[in-house]
N, C-alpha and C positions, 0 to 999 in steps of 0.2 A: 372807554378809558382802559389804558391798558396795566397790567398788575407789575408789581416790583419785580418779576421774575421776567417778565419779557422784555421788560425795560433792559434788564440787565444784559440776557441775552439779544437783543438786538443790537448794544453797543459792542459787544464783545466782540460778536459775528463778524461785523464791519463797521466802515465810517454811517455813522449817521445821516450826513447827508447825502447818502446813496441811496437813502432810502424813500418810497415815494412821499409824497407832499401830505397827506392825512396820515399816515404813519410818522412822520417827522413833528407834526403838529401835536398830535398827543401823547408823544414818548416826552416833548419839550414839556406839555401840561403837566405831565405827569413827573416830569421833575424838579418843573418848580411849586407844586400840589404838597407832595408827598414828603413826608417830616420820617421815613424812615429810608430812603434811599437817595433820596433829592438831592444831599450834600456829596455823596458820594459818586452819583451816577452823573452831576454839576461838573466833578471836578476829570474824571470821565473823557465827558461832552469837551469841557476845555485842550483836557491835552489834546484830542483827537484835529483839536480846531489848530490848537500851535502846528504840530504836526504836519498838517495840511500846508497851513502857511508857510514852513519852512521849507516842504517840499518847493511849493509853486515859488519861491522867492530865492532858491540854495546857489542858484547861478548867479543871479545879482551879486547875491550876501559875498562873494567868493570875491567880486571884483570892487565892492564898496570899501570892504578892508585893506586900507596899504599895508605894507609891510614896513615896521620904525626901521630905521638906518640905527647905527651902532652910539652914535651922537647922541641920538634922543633917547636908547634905551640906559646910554650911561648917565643924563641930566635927569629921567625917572627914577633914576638909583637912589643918585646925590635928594634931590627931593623926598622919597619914601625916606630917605636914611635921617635928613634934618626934619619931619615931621615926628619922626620914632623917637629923635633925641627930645623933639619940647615938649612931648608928652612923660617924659619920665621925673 
């Protein structure tokens, strides 16, 4: 099992899943184990995981966004603007 301290520094060092296969297995034990770094080193593990994802997907992401024409950002105006009024 590995201690709070390696844990830490093995995420820091680099991604996690660069690391070998039993190394990866009990840094993950050890974070979801451990009640003194586990939320911390969880949340970590997570960004490192977005991250990734955004890399491998940043090209997609680029062409799945249209761009609004001037039409639809002025009918999102009128909208946000009559929702702001029935809340008041």
């Amino acid at each position: 099992m590995l201690t709070c301290k390696q844990v830490s520094n093995a995420l820091s060092e680099s991604d996690y899943e660069k690391l070998s296969p039993w190394k990866k297995f009990f840094l993950k034990l050890h974070v979801k184990l451990c009640i003194f770094c586990g939320k911390y080193n969880r949340q970590v593990m997570e960004s490192q995981d977005m991250c990734r994802c955004y890399k491998q997907h940043e090209d997609s992401l680029q062409t799945v966004r249209p761009k609004l024409g001037e039409s639809k950002k002025e009918e999102l105006r009128r909208l946000l603007a009559k929702e702001a009024e029935g809340k008041h």
